[in-house]
TIZAMAR-749198 format. One record per residue: x, y, z of N, C-alpha, C in turn; residue in one letter. Coordinates in nm, 2 decimals, decimal comma. Layout:
BEGIN
sevex npx: X	npy: Y	npz: Z	capx: X	capy: Y	capz: Z	cpx: X	cpy: Y	cpz: Z	aa: a
...
//
This chain:
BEGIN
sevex npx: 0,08	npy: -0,12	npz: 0,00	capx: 0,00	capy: 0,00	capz: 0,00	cpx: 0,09	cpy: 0,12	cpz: 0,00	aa: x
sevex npx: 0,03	npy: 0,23	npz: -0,08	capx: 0,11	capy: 0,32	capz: -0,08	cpx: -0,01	cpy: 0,47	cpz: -0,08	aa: x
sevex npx: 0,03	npy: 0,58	npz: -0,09	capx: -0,03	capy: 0,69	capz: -0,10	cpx: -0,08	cpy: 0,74	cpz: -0,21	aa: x
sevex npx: -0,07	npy: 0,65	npz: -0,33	capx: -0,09	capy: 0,72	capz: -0,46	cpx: -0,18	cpy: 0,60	cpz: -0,49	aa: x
sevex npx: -0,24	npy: 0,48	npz: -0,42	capx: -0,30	capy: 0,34	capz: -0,49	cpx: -0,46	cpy: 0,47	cpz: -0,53	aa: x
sevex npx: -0,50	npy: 0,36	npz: -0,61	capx: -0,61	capy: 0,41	capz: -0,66	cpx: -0,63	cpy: 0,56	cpz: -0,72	aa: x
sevex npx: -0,55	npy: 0,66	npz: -0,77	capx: -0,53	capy: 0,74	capz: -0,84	cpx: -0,42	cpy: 0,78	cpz: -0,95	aa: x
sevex npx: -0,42	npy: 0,85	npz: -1,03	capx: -0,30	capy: 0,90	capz: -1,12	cpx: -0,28	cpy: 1,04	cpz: -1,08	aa: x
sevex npx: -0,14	npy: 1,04	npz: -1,07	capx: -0,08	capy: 1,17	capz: -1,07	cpx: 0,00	cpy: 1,18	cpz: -1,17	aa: x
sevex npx: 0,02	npy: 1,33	npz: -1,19	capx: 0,08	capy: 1,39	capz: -1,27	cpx: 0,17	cpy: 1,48	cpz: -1,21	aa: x
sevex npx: 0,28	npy: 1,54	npz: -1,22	capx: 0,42	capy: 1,64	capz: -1,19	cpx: 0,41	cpy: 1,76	cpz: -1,31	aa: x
sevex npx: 0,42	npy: 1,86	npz: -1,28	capx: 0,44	capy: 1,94	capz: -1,37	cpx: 0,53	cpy: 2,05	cpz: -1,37	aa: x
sevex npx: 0,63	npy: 2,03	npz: -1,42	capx: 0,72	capy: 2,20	capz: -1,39	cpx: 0,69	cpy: 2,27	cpz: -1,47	aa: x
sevex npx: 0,68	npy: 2,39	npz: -1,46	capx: 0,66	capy: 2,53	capz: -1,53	cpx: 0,77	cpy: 2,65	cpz: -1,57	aa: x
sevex npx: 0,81	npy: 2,64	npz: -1,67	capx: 0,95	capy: 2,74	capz: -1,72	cpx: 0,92	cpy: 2,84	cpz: -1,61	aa: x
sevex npx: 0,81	npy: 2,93	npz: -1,58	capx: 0,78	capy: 3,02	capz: -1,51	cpx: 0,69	cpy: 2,98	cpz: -1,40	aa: x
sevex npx: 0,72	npy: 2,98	npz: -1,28	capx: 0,58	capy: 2,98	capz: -1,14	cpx: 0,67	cpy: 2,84	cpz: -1,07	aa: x
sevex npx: 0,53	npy: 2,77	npz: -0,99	capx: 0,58	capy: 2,71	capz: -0,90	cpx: 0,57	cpy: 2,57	cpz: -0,98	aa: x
sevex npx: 0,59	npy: 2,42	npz: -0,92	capx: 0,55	capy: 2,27	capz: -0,99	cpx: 0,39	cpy: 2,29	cpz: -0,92	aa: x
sevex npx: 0,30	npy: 2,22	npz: -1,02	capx: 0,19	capy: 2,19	capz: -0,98	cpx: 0,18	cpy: 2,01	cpz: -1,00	aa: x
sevex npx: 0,04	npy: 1,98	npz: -0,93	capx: 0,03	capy: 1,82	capz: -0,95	cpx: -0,10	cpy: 1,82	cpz: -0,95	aa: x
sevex npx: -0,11	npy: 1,74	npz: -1,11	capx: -0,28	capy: 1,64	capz: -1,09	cpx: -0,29	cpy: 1,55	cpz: -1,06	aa: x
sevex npx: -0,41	npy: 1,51	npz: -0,98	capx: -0,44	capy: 1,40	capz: -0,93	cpx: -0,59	cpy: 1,33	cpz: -0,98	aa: x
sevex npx: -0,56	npy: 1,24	npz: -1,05	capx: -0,72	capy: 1,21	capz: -1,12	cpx: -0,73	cpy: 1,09	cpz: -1,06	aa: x
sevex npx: -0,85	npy: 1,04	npz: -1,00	capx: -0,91	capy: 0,95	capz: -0,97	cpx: -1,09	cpy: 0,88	cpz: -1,07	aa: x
sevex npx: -1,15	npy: 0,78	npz: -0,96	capx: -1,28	capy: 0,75	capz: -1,03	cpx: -1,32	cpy: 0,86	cpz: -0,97	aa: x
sevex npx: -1,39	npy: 0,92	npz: -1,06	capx: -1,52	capy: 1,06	capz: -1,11	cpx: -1,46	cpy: 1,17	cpz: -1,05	aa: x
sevex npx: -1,31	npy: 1,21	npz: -1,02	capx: -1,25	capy: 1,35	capz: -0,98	cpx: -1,10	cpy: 1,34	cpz: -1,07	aa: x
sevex npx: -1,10	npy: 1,47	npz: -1,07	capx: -0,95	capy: 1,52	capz: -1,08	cpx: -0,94	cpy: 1,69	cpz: -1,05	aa: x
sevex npx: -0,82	npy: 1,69	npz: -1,00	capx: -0,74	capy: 1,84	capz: -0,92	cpx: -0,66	cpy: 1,86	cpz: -0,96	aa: x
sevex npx: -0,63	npy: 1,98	npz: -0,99	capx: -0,52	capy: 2,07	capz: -1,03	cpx: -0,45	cpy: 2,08	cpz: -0,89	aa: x
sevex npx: -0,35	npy: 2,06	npz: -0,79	capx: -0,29	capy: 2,14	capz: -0,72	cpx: -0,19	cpy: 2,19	cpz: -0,72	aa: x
sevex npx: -0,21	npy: 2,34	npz: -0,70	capx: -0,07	capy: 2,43	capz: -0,70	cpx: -0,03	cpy: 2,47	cpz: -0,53	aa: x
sevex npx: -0,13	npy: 2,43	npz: -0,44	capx: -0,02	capy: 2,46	capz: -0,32	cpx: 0,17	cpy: 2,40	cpz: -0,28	aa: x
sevex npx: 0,24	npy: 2,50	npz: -0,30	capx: 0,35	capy: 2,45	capz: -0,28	cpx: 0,38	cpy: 2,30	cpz: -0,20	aa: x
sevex npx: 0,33	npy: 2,33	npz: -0,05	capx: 0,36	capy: 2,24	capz: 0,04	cpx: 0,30	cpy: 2,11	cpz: -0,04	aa: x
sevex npx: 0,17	npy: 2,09	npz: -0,07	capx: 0,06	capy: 1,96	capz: -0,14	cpx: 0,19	cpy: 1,89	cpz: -0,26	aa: x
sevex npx: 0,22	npy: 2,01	npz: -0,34	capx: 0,26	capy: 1,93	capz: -0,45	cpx: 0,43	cpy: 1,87	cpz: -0,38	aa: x
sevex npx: 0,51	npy: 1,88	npz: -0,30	capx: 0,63	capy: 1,88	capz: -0,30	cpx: 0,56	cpy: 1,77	cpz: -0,18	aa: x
sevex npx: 0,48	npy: 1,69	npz: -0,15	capx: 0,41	capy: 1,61	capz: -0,04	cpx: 0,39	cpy: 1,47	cpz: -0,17	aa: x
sevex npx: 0,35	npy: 1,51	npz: -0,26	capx: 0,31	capy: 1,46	capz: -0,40	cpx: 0,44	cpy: 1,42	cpz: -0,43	aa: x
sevex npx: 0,49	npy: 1,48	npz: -0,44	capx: 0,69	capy: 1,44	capz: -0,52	cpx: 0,71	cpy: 1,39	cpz: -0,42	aa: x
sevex npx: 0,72	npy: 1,38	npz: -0,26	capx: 0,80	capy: 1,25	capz: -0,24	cpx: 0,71	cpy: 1,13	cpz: -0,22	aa: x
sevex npx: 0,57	npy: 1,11	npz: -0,21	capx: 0,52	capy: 1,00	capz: -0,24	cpx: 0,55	cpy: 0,91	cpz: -0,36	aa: x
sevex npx: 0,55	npy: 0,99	npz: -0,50	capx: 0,60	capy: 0,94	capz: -0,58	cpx: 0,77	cpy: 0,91	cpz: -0,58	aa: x
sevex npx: 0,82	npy: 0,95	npz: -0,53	capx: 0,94	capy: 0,91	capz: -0,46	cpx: 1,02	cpy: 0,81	cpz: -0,46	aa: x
sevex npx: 0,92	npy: 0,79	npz: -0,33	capx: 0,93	capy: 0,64	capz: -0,26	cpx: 0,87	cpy: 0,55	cpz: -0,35	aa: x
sevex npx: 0,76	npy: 0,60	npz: -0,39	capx: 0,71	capy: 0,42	capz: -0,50	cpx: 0,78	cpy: 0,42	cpz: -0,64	aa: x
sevex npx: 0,87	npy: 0,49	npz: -0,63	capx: 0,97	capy: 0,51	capz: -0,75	cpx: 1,11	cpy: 0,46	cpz: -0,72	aa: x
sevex npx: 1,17	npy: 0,45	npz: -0,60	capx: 1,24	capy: 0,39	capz: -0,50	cpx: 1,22	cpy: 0,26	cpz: -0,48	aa: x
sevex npx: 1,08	npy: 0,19	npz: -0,48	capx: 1,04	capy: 0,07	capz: -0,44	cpx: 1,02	cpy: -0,01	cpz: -0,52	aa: x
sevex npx: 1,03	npy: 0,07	npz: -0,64	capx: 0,99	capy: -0,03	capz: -0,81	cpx: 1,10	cpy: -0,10	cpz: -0,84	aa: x
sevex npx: 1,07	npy: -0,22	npz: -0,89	capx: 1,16	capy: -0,30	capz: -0,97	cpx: 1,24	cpy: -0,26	cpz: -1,09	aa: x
sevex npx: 1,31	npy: -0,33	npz: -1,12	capx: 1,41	capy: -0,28	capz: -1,24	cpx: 1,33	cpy: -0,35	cpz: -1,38	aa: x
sevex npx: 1,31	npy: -0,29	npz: -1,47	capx: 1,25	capy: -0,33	capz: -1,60	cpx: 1,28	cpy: -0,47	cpz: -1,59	aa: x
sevex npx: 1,38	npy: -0,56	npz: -1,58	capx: 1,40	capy: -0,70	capz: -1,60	cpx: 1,32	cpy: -0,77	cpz: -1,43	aa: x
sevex npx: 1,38	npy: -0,72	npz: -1,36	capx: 1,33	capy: -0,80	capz: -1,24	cpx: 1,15	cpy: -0,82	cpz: -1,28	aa: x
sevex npx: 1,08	npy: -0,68	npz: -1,30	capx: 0,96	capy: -0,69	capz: -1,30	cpx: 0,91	cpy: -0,80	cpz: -1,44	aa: x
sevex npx: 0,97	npy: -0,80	npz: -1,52	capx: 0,87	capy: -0,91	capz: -1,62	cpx: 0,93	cpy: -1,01	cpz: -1,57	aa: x
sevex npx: 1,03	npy: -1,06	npz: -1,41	capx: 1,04	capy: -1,19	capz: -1,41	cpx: 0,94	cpy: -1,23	cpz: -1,30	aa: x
sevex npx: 0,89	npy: -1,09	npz: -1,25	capx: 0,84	capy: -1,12	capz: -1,16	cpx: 0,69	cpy: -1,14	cpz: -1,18	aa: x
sevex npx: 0,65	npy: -1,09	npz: -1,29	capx: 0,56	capy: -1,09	capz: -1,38	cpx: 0,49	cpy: -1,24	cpz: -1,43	aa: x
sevex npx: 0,63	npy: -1,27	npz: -1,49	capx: 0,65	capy: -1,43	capz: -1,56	cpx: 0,62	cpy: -1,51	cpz: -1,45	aa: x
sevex npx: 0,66	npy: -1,49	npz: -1,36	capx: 0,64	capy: -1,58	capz: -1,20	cpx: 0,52	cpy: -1,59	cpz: -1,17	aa: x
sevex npx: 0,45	npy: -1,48	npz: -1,18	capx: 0,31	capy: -1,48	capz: -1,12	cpx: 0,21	cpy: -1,53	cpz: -1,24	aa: x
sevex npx: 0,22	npy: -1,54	npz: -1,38	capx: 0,18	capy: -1,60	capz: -1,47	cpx: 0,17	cpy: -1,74	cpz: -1,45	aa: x
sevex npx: 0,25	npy: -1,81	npz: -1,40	capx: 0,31	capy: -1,92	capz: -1,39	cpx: 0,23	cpy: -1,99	cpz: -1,30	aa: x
sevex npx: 0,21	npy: -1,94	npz: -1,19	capx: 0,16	capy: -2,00	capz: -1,07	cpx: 0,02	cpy: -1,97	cpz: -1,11	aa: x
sevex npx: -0,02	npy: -1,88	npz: -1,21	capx: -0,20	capy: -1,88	capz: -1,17	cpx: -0,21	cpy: -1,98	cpz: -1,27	aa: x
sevex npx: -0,11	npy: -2,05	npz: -1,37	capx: -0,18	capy: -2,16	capz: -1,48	cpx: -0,17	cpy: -2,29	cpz: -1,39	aa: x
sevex npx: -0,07	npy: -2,27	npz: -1,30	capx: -0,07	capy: -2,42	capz: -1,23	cpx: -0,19	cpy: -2,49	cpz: -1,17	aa: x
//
């Protein structure tokens, strides 16, 4: 479980102004530009950026779980 299940976010930097972040879920989505909210947003994505597998690990781990639901 993490802070971001069940929605999409978005990062956005701006040549000019502050980063803003969308966050769309089922039947909402938000623009937020509060400093503090969005820079709360960047380290949640972070950490499950941090916690992700490497392109190869994940399709083995992928392949793994394929495996066991045909057995």
């Amino acid at each position: 479980m993490h802070d971001l299940m069940n929605s999409h976010l978005t990062l956005l930097w701006q040549r000019v102004g502050d980063p803003v972040a969308y966050v769309e879920g089922n039947s909402f989505g938000e623009l937020i530009d509060d400093p503090d909210k969005v820079l709360s947003f960047r380290w949640s994505y972070d950490l499950v950026r941090d916690a992700a597998l490497a392109p190869e690990e994940s399709t083995a781990f992928i392949k793994r779980l394929l495996e066991e639901c045909r057995s």
